[in-house]
N, C-alpha and C positions, 0 to 999 in steps of 0.2 A: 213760668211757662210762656210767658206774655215774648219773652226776651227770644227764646227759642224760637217760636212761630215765626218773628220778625226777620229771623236769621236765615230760614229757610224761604219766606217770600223774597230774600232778596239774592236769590239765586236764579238770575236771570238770562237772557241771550249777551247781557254785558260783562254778566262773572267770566266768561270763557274767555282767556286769554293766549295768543299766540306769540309764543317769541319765535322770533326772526335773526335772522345770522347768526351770530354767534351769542347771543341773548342766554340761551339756554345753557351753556358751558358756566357760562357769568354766575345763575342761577343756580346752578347746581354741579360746583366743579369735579366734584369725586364720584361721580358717573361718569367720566370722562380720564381724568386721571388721579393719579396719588397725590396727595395732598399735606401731606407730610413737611414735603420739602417742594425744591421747582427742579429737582434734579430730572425729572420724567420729563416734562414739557423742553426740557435741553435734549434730552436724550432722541425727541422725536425729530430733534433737526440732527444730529448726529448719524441718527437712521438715515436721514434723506441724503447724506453724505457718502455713508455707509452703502446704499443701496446705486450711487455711482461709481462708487469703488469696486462692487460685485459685477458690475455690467462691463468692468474694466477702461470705463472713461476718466479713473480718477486714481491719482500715485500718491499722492500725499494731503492729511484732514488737518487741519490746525485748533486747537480748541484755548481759547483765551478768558481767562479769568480778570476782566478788567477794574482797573483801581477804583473804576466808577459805582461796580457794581455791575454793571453790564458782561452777558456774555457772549462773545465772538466763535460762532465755527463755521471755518472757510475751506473752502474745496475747491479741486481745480478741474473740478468737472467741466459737463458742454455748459451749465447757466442753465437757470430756470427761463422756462421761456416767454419771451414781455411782447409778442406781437399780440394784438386782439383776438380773443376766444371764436373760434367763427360760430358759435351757437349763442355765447353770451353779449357778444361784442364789447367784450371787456380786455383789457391786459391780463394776461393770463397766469403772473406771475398773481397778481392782486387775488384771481379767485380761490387762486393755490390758499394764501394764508387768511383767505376771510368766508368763505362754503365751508363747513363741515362735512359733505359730499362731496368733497372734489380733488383730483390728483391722476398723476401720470400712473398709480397703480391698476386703477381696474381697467385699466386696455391690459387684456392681458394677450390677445391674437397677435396674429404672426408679426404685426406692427407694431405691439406694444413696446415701448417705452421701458416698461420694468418687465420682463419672464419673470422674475421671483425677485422677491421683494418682501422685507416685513409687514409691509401697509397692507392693512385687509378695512380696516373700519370706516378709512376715508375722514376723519377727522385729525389726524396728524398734529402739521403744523400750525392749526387754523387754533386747535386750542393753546398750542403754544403762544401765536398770536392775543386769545382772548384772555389770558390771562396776566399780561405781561401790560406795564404802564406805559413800557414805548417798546417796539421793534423796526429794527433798520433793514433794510435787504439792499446788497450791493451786485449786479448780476455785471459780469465781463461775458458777452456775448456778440457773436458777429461781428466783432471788430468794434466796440462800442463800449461804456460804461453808463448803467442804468439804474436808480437809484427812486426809492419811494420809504415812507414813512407811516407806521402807524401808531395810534394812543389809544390804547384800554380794546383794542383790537377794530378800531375806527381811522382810516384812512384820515392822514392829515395831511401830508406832504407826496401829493401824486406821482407818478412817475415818469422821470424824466432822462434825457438820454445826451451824452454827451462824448466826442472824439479821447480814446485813450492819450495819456503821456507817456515820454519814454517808458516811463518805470513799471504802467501799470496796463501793458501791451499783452496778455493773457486772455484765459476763459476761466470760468471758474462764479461761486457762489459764496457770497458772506452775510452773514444772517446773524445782526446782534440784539440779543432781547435784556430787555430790564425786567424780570419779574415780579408782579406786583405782591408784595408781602399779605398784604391782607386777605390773600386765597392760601397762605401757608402755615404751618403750624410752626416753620420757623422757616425764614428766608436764606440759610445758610444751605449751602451745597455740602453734601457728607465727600470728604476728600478722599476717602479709601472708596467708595464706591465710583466713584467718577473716574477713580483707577483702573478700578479692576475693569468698567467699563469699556476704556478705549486703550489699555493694553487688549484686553480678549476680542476688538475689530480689529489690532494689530494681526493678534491669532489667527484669526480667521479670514485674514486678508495679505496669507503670504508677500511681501514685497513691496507693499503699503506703509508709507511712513505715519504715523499718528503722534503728534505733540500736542502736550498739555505747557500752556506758556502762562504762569502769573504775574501779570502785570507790577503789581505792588514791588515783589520781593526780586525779580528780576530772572527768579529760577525758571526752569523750562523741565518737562521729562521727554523721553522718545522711546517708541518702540516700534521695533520691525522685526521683524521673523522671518525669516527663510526655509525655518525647518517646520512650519506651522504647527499642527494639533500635536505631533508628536513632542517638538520639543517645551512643547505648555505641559503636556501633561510629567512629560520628566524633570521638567525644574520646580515644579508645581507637588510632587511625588519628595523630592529631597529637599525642600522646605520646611515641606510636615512632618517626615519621618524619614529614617534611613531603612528602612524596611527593605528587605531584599524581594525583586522580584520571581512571583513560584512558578512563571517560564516567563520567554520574551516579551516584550508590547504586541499586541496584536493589534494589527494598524488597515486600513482601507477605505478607498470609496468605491463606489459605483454609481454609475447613473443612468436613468431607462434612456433608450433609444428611440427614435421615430416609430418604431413599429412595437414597443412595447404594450403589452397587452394591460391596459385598466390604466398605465400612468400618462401622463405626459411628457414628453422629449424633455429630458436633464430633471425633472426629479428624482432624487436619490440622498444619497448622504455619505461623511467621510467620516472615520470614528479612529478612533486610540484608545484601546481598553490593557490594563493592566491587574492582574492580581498577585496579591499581596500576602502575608501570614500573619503579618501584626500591623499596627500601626492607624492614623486616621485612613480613611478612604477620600477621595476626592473625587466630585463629579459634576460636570458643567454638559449642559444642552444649549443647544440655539437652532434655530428655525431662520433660515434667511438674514444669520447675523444679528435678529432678533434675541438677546438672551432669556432661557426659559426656565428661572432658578425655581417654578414651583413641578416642573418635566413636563409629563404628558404624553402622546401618544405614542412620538417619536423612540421617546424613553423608553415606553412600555415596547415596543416593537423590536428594539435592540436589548431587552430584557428577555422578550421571549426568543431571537434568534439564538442569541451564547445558551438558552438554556437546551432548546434543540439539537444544537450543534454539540456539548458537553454530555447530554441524556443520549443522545446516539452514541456517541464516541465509549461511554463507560457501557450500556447493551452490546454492542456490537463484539469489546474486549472483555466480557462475563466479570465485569469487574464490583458488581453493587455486590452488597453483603444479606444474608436473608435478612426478612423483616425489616429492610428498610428502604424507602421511596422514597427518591428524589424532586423537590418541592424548586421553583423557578427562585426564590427567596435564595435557598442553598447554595444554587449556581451564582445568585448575587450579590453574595453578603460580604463579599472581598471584595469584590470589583470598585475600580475608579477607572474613570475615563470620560474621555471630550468626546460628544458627539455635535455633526453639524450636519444639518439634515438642512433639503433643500425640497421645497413645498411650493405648485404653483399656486395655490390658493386654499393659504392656511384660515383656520379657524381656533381663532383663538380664545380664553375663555376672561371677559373683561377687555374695557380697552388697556390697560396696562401691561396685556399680554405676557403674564405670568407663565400662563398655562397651553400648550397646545390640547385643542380639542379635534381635531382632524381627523377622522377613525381611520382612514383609507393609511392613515402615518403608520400605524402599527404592524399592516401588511405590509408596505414600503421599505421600512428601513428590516424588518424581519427575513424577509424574502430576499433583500442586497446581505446582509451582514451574516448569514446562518452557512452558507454554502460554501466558503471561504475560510470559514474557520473548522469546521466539519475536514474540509482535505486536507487544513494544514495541521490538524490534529493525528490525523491518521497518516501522515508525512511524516509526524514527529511522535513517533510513538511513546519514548519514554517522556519528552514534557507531557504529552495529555495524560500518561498515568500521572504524573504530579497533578497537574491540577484536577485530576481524578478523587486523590488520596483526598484531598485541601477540599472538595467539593461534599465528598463522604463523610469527613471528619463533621463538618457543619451541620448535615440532617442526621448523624448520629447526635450533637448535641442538642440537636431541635428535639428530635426524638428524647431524649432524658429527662429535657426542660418540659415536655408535657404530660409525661409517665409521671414527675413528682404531682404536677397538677392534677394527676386522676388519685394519687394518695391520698388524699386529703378531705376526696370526696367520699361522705356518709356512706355507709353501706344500704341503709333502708331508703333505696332509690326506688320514687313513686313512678306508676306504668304510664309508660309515654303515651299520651291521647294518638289513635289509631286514625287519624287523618294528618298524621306530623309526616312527613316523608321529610329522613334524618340523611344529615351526609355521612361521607365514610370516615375523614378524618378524626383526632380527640384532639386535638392541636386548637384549645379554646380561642389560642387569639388571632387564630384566620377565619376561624369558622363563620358563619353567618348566617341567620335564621330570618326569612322573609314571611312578614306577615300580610296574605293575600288577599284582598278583597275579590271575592266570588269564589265559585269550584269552578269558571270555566278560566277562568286569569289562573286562578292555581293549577289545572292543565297544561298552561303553554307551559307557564311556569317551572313546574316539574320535569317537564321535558328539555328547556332553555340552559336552565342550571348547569354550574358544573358542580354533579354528585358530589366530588372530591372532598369539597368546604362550602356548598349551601344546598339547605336545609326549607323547605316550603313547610308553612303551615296554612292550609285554608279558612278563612272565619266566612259564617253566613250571617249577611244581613248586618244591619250596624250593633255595633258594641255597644253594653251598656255605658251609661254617663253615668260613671262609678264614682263622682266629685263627692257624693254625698250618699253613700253605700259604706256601711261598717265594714270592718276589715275579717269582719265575722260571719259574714254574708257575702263577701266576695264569691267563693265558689260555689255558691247555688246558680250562678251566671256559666254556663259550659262552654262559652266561648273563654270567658276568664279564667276560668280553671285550666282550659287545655293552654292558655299562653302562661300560665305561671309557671305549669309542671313541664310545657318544654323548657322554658328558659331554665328552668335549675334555680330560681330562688324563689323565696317567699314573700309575699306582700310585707312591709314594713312602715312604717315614720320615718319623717323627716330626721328627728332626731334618734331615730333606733343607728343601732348598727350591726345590719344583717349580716347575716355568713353569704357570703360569694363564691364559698371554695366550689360549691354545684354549680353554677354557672355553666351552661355549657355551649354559648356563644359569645364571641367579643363582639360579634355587632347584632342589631336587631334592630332590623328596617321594616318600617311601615310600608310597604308596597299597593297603593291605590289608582284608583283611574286619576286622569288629571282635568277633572272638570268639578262643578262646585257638592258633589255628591260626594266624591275621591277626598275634595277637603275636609267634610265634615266627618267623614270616617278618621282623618289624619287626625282632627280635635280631639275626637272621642276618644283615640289611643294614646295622643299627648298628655292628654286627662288624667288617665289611668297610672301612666310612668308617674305622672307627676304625681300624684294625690299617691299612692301606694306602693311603686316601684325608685322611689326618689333617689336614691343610692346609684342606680343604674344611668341617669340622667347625669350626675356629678361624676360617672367617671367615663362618661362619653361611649359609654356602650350601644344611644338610640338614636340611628339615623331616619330620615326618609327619603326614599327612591325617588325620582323625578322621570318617572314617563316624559315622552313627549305627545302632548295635543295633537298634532299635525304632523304630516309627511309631501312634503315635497318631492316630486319627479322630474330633474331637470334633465333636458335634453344636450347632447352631445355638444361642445361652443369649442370652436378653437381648437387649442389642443388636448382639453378637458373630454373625456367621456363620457356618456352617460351617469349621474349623479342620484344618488338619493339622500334627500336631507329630512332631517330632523329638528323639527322647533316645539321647544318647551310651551311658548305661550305665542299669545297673540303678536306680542313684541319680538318677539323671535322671528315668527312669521314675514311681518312687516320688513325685519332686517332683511331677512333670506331674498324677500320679493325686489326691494330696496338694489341687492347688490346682482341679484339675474339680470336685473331692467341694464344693470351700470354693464356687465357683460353681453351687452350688445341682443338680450334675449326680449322679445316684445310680447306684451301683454296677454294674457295666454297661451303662451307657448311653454309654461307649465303645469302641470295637473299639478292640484293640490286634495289630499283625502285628509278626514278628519276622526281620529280614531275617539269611538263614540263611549271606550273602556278596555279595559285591558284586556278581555276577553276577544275583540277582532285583532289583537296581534298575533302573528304566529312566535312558533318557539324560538326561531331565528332573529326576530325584529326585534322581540321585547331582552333578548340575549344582549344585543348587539347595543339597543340603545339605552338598556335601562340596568342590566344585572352586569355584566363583563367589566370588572373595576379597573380596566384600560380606558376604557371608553364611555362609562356612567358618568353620572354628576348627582351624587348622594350627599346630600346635605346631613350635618352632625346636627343633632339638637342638644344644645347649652343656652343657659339663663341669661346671657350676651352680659346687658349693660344692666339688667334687673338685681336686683337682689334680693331671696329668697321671699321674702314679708311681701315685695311688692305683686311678685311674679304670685305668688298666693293669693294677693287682694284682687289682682286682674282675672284669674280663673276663678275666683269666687262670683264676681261680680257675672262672669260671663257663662257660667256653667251652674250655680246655682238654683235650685227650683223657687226662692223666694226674691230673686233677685230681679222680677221679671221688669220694674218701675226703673231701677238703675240701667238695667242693659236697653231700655226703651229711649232715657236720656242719652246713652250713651253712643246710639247709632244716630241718634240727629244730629249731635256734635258732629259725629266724625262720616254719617253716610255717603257723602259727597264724593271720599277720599278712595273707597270701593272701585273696583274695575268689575263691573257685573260680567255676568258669561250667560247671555240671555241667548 
């Protein structure tokens, strides 16, 4: 114990440590990028290529694979810009790759630099820099040739400026990094991705040359497009299959205007959508050239227009058959198609930008892409009965595939606890059952939902700690009882193996406040899956919901309207505040409320920001990197009633490590 006390007096005003520049990337490189490989930290210079390509200052990207190891990509853009910062009094090229806050993206007013752009996080090229054991930058600008050097993302060789030669009398940017192996899990660039990469800014950048040059072997590739998304998605289409199209490509953009209501001038997006009757499907998104292979909002928005557009066009021609309803899944299950959606101020989920998280996307590209294909539907009356038939055919077999699943189920079905407000669907594997902390959150609740496929159940007060509750005594708990007999199965072991055919949800999310009251409710029901529903955990049926803490009210900026944002946590927060300040908005000139429980949401907000699986961010729970024994030994230790001496040791170890929420 002697050892322990000494551990904790030595947590002092000198334990707190601040990293500084790019310190903390160094520290902890996979909060910042994927780690894998260096292909991402190349990729963020590519975007900045990319993003002069988009602005139309740049015709041709060069990317070089050199024999040294190093990699080169050059553009003939304007030059990043090397006069002195008038705020930092720095070269300005320098603060670009050495700030983690800093870049020509957050101007985004009528003088910005970039309108749309993938950079939202402002660390960019700075990590590329801190990770990398040397990077070169060559800037051709104002008649000039400018040159500086960094090591381990440490200025070595400053910046210097010197009169062009014949040859090299241009503008333009070359940015050569050596990436440093010891932040990667292998220093090898994956060659089919770095493909598909700068073919699809070809794509996306009609008339844009893009070459991959490797040094060593002497080979070069190029691509350019003229016919852009469309003819991606059609060579792209008779690669994978020769599948006959079940009517034409359905192709368009659109982009709001100055006087558009809720967007900004030029967001919009361009799409190429095709279906198909056999074969793989193909589908790619991007976000300002950004590619977004995990989707996101943008996705889900050109999910719900085709299904609008398709669900009007078979009502309007009396075409559904009885007994059957048409599901947004149905309108999608064929579809392939490129969409490029164009966002002035995206939000993405990670810096690696997998995911667009942007809710406002979902009305965006819904509201461009529904209206268009709605007239040309009803233009073309017998393609829309084809994709009519093709669309019916698929919720008739949705529909079979869960009539076998109601087979199967017991006849001696026990009475559903009379506080469960059940949805309409039987379609187990859309369904979804919310488990509510309070009756006033179960209120908004019930009303937020959409009836179709979720399902509310209210619990009062916290649930028992059933760690160490016989499996014989579970339902003398009437909270326990009412969640076993909604979900449809029966408490069991590890090692049993229960009947699931009753099941009567594929997911079952913990829905709590998000403060430290909401958590201990999430444990107590973590508990329970685990010690007696464990079956359910291993086949990824138990998520939980992620309220947001806070809401931010930002006021009108630029071309931006009125905003309301949403922050999970404290760090959220900070971000949100972080990038209002960078858009020109000064220190209170946002309200911030702090929602105190699910209960002060209305039915709107908690829809919008916590239940609508466009726009949530629902965590799955799995045993990650645990395995079974350990994941055991840790909830024994921590949920135990004799365990009270270990869990005492065990928060002095690690208390420090806590973000309290006092």
């Amino acid at each position: 114990m002697a050892t322990k006390k000494n551990q904790i007096s030595d947590y002092s005003e000198s334990s707190i440590r601040v990293l500084k520049g790019l310190e903390p990337v160094k520290q902890r490189p996979g909060m910042y990028t994927r780690t894998e490989n260096p292909l991402h930290i190349i990729q963020e210079v590519i975007d900045n290529a990319s993003d002069e390509a988009l602005g139309g200052h740049c015709r041709n990207i060069v990317v070089t694979l050199r024999a040294d190891g190093g990699i080169s990509v050059d553009d003939d853009g304007r030059g990043i810009p090397v006069g002195l910062h008038p705020e930092e009094k720095v070269p300005t090229v320098e603060i670009v790759f050495t700030r983690l806050h800093a870049g020509g993206k957050f101007d985004k007013g009528s003088g910005g630099a970039y309108a749309f752009s993938g950079g939202l996080h402002g660390v960019g090229v700075s990590v590329t820099n801190a990770l990398s054991s040397r990077l070169e930058i060559t800037v051709w600008r104002e008649g000039k040739v400018h040159q500086l050097a960094f090591a381990d993302g440490d200025l070595v060789e400053p910046l210097t400026s010197r009169s062009p030669t014949r040859e090299d009398k241009k503008s333009g940017t070359r940015v050569t990094a050596w990436p440093n192996p010891q932040y990667f899990d292998s220093s090898a660039i994956p060659q089919a991705e770095l493909q598909r990469l700068l073919r699809s800014k070809a794509v996306l950048l009609p008339g844009v040359k893009v070459t991959l040059v490797h040094e060593r072997t002497g080979e070069s590739q190029t691509w350019q497009y003229d016919q852009g998304l469309r003819g991606y998605l059609t060579e792209s289409l008779a690669q994978g299959s020769n599948a006959d199209l079940v009517i034409p490509l359905f192709e368009g953009e659109q982009y709001a205007g100055r006087d558009a209501e809720g967007f900004a001038e030029g967001e919009g997006a361009a799409w190429v959508v095709a279906w198909t009757e056999d074969g793989n499907v193909m589908r790619e998104s991007y976000v300002n050239l950004i590619p977004t292979p995990a989707g996101g909002t943008h996705e889900s928005g050109l999910r719900e227009g085709l299904f609008g557009a398709v669900k009007n066009f078979v009502e309007m021609h009396a075409l559904l058959p009885k007994g059957v309803k048409l599901l947004p899944e149905d309108v999608f299950a064929r579809t392939s198609f490129v969409l490029s959606a164009k966002v002035l101020d995206p939000q993405f989920q990670g810096q690696i930008k997998e995911r667009l998280n942007s809710r406002d996307a979902v009305r965006l590209v819904a509201g461009f892409c529904r209206p268009p294909l709605e007239l040309w539907l009803n233009q073309h009356v017998d393609y829309g009965r084809k994709l009519a038939e093709l669309v019916i055919r698929q919720a008739q077999t949705r529909l079979r595939s869960a009539q076998k699943v109601e087979k199967k189920k017991s006849s001696g079905v026990a009475v559903l606890p009379g506080k469960l407000t059940d949805c309409e669907s039987s379609d187990v594997s859309r369904n979804e059952l919310f488990l509510v902390e309070g009756d006033s959150a179960g209120g908004s609740a019930k009303m937020g939902r959409d009836k179709e496929f979720q399902a509310i159940l209210p619990l009062r007060g916290k649930v028992l700690n059933a760690w160490e509750t016989e499996r014989d005594r579970l339902f003398a708990n009437n909270e326990i009882h009412d969640i076993a007999v909604a979900i449809g199965v029966d408490p069991h072991g590890k090692h049993d193996n229960p009947d699931l055919s009753g099941l009567r949800y594929g997911r079952i999310c913990i829905l709590s406040d998000a403060d430290v009251d909401g958590a201990h409710i999430q444990v107590l029901l973590l508990t329970l899956f685990f010690r007696h529903f464990p079956k359910l955990i291993d086949r990824g049926h138990i998520c939980v919901a992620r309220p947001p803490l806070y809401r931010v009210d930002a006021p009108a900026r630029g071309k931006k309207p009125v905003q309301k944002l949403y922050a999970l946590d404290d760090g959220e927060l900070t971000a949100i505040e972080d990038k209002l300040r960078k858009d020109g908005i000064k220190d209170g000139g946002w309200a911030i409320s702090r929602f105190k429980g699910l209960g002060e949401m209305n039915a709107e907000q908690l829809w919008e920001t916590t239940m609508n699986p466009d726009t949530r961010r629902l965590l799955p729970v799995a045993l990650g990197d645990f395995d079974l024994e350990a994941s055991e030994a840790r909830f024994n230790m921590l949920m135990g009633k004799g365990e009270a001496s270990a869990r005492r040791l065990w928060l002095e170890e690690h208390g420090n490590e806590a973000e309290a929420d006092i």
